[in-house]
N, C-alpha and C positions, 0 to 999 in steps of 0.2 A: 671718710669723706671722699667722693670720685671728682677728681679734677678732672677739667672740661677746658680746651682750648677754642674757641670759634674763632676763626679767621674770613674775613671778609672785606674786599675795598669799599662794601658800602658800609656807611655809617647808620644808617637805619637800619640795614639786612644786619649787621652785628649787632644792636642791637634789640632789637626785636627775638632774635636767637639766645642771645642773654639771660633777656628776661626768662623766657619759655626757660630756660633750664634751672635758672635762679631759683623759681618756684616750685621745683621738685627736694623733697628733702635732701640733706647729706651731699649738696650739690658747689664745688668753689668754681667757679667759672672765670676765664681771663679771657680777654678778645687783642688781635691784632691784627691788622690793615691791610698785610702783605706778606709773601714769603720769608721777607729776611726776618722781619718780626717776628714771625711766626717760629721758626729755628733757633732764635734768641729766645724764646719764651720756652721752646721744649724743654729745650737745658736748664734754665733758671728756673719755671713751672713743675715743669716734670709731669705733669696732665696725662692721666692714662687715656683720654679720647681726645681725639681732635677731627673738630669739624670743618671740611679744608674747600671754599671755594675753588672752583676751577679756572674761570677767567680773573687775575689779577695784577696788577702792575708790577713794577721790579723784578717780582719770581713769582710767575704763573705756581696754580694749582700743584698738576703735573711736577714740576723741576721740583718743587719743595718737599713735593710726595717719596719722590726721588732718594731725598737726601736724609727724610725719615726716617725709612725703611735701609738704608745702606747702613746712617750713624747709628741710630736709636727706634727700629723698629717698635711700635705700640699702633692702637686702632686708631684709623682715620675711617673717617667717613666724607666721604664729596658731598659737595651740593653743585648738585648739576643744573642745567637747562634741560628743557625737554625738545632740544632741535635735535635731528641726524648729528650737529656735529659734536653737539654734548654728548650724545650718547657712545659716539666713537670714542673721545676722549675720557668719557667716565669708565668706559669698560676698560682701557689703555690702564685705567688708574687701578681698577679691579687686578688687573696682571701683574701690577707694578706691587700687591699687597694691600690696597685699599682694602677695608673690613665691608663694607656698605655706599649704599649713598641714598640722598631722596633729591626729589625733583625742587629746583628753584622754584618759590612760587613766581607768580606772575600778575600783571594786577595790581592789587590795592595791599600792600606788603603784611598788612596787621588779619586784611578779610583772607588771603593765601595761605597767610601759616597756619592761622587754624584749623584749615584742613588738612594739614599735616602736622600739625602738633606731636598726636598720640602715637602717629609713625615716627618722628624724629627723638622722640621720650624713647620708644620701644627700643629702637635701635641704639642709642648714648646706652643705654641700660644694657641689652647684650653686649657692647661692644668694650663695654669696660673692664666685664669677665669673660673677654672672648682671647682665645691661642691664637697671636698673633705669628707670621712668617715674614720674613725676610725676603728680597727678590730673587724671583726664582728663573730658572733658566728659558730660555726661548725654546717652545716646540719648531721644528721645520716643517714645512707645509710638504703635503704629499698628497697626490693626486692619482688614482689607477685609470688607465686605457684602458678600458671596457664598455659594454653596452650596459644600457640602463636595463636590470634584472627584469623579469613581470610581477605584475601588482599580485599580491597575496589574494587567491581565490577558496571559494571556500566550495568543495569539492559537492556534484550531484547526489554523493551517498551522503552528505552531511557530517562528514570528517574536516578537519579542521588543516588544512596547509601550512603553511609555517605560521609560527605563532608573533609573539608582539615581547618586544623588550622595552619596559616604561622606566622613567627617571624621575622622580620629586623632588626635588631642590627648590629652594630660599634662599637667605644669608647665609653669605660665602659661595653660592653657587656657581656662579660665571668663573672663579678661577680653578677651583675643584673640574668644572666640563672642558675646561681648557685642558687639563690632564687626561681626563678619561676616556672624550670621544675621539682626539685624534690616536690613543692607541688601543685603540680597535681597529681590528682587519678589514678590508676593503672590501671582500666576500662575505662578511658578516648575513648568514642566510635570513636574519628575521628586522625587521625595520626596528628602530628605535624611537619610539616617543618621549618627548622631556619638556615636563610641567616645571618651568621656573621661575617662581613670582618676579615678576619683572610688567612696567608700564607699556604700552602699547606703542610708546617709541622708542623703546628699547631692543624690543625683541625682534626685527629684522636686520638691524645691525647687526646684531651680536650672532646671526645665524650666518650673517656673511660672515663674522670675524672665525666663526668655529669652520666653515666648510671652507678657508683656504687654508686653511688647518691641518686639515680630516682626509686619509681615505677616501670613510665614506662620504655620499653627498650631504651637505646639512642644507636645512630652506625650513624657511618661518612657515608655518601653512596657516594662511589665513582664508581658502576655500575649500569645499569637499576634493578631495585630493586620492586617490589610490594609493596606500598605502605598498611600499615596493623596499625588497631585500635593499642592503648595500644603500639606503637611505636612513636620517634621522631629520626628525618633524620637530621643530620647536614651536610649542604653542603662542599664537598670538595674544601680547601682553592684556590684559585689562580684560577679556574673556576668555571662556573653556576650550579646551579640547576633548572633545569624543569621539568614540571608534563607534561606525555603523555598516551596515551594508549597505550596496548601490550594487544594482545588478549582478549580485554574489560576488564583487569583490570588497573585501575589507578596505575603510576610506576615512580617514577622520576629517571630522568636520569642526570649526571654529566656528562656536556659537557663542550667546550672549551670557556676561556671568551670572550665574545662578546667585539671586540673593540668601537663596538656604547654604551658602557655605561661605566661609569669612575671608579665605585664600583666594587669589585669581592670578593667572591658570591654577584651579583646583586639580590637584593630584588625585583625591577622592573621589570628582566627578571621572577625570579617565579613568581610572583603576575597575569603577565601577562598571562604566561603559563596556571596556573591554572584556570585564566577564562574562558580563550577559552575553558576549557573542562564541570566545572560549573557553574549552575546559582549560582547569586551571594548568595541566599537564605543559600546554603551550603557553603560558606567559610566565614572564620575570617579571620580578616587582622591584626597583633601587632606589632606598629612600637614604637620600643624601644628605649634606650639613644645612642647618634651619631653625629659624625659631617657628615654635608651635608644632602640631602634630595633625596639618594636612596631610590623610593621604593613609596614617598610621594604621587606625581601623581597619578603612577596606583593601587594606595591604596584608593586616593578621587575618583577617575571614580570610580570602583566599589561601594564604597560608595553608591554615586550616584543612584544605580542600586539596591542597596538591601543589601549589605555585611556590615555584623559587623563588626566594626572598633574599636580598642583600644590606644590610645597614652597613653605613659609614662609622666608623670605630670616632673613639672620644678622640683622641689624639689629635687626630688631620679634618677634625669638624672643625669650621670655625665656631662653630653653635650646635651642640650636640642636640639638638631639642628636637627635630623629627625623627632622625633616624632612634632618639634615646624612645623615643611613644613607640616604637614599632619593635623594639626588643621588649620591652617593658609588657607590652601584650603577649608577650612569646611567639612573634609573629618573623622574626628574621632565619630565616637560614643558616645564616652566615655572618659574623660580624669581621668586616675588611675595612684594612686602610685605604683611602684612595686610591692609591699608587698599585693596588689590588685589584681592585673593580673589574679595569679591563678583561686584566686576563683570564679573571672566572667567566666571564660573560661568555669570552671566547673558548675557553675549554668547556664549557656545556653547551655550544653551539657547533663551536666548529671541531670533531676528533679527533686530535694530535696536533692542533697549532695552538699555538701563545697569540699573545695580544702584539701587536707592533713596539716596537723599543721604540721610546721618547726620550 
């Protein structure tokens, strides 16, 4: 039986959430109103998920997420809003140990959740056999005095300039790149791209929250853009990102998502992009913690071909399921904990430096 805690000060948002989950076999669910309810109920419950409003009376989201994760660590999941400043605070909650979140409906409460139903089922479901963590420590932001590198060109003989380092990520993602892209070097000679399924107002937030972070420079790209060293591109949420040329230089472009692929940003559709334009010699492929296996595929075919491959190990996934599709084809390189990632990237990029200490 997976116990289910929903927390929410509305009494319709609770129970409507109830229901939905009532109706799934093997399911006890308990609801309470508020923070302190909510902390009273861990303990008495014992609820391996909890689903944790963020705006709420007595003890906001946040504070009680807090106190989860300090006394009694297990998956939470938010339910957010889809404004700028939900997103800022759902990702707060993602730092804090949050497992997930999905968007508040909006609207007509019963015609909302149905459209996210099968994402808030998908997610209770990972999240109840998911490797929960504890709160972890603060990165310090860092910033290098430099010029902005030049955009990656792709040479008159038809050789290939520096190449492209891509990231897939899902659930768990946002606190796993909290790790990885602030220790990476600030000289990091090949751009980074990172497909992270995340909503379309999620993902320029969260580009600012990594780039006062970062080194490198981090920015949402939501227009054709010159792709440039000592930069990483986070794709814009709810559509693709792909790699093209525009006047011989390498540019990724944010386009509309492809209905032939079930992910958005599809790691698949970049992975794919990107070969067509290099040999696999010059791209990395890191397919990070996730449920499903976007990205897995055309991450083994290159493989195949020459391209460095990295999966995220069981351990430090929060959801071993894409990086697990991309070993499972014999498609990884390398399997690394997170806390790893960096520094490989940067010892096959840059010869004889490590990754920044976090």
């Amino acid at each position: 039986m997976t116990r289910v805690l929903v927390v929410d000060d509305s009494a319709l948002m609770r129970r409507h959430l109830a229901q939905l989950l009532q109706q799934q076999p093997g399911y006890d669910v308990r609801t309470a109103r508020n923070g302190v309810e909510a902390l009273n109920l861990v303990e008495e419950f014992d609820p391996q998920v909890v689903t944790l409003d963020v705006n709420m009376p007595e003890m906001d989201g946040i504070t009680c997420l807090s106190r989860i994760m300090v006394g009694s660590p297990r998956a939470v999941i938010m339910v957010s809003s889809i404004t700028e400043q939900g997103a800022e605070t759902t990702l707060q909650a993602l730092s804090l140990g949050a497992f997930d979140f999905v968007q508040k409906p909006g609207g007509t409460i019963s015609l909302s959740l149905d459209q996210i139903a099968a994402q808030l089922v998908a997610k209770v479901k990972a999240a109840a056999s998911a490797r929960v963590r504890g709160l972890g420590g603060a990165v310090t932001p860092r910033r290098p005095a430099s010029p902005p590198p030049p955009p990656v060109r792709i040479a008159a003989d038809g050789t290939m300039e520096p190449g492209l380092v891509m990231l897939g990520v899902s659930t768990g993602g946002p606190a796993v790149l909290e790790r990885i892209l602030p220790a990476l070097p600030g000289d990091l000679p090949w751009p980074v791209l990172v497909a992270q399924h995340m909503p379309a107002s999620f993902t320029g937030v969260f580009a600012r929250r990594l780039d006062a972070l970062s080194a490198l420079t981090v920015q949402e790209l939501r227009t054709a853009t010159p792709l440039r060293p000592g930069n990483v591109y986070i794709a814009r949420g709810d559509a693709d990102m792909v790699v093209a040329r525009r006047g011989g230089v390498l540019t990724g472009l944010s386009v509309p998502a492809s209905e032939e692929h079930s992910w958005h940003p599809s790691v698949t559709r970049l992975v794919e992009s990107a070969a067509d334009l290099l040999p696999p010699e010059r791209l990395i492929g890191v397919q990070l913690t996730g449920m499903g296996d976007d990205g897995a595929a055309a991450m083994a075919r290159c493989h195949q071909r020459g391209m460095r491959t990295i999966a995220q190990d069981a351990t430090t996934s929060a959801v071993f399921g894409m990086p697990n599709e991309l070993i499972r084809r014999a498609g990884a390189s390398l399997v690394l904990a997170s806390d790893a990632i960096a520094g490989q990237i940067a010892r096959w990029l840059v010869p004889g430096r490590r990754a920044v200490a976090s």
